[in-house]
Steps between C-alpha positions, in 0.01 A plus 500: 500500500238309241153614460212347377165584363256324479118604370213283671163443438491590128396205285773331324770623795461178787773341327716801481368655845636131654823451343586880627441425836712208459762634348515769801468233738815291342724826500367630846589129617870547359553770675412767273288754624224519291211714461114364292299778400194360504248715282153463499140611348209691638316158578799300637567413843858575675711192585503320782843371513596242785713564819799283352648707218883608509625734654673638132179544347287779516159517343329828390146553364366786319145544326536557156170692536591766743674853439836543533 
């Protein structure tokens, strides 16, 4: 299993953020089951990911912001 984190909506982390999700994408499309943890800030929205993704990939979000 791969896993992948990727932090959005920080300034200076779009490029990063994008080549994560990807990356997950390309594995999950190999076959590999893959998991993105998405993490995001107090201001940022959660993703809205299409309808089409593989069935290999999983995508998690968590808010940096909240308590554990």
């Amino acid at each position: 299993m791969s896993i992948v984190t990727a932090f959005f909506g920080a300034d200076g982390r779009a490029a990063t953020a994008h080549a994560s999700l990807l990356l997950a994408y390309a594995l999950a499309l190999t076959g590999r089951p893959t998991t993105l943890i998405r993490v995001v800030g107090e201001f940022d929205g959660m993703a809205r990911f299409r309808t089409g993704l593989p069935r290999a990939l999983e995508i998690v979000e968590y808010r940096a912001d909240e308590p554990d």
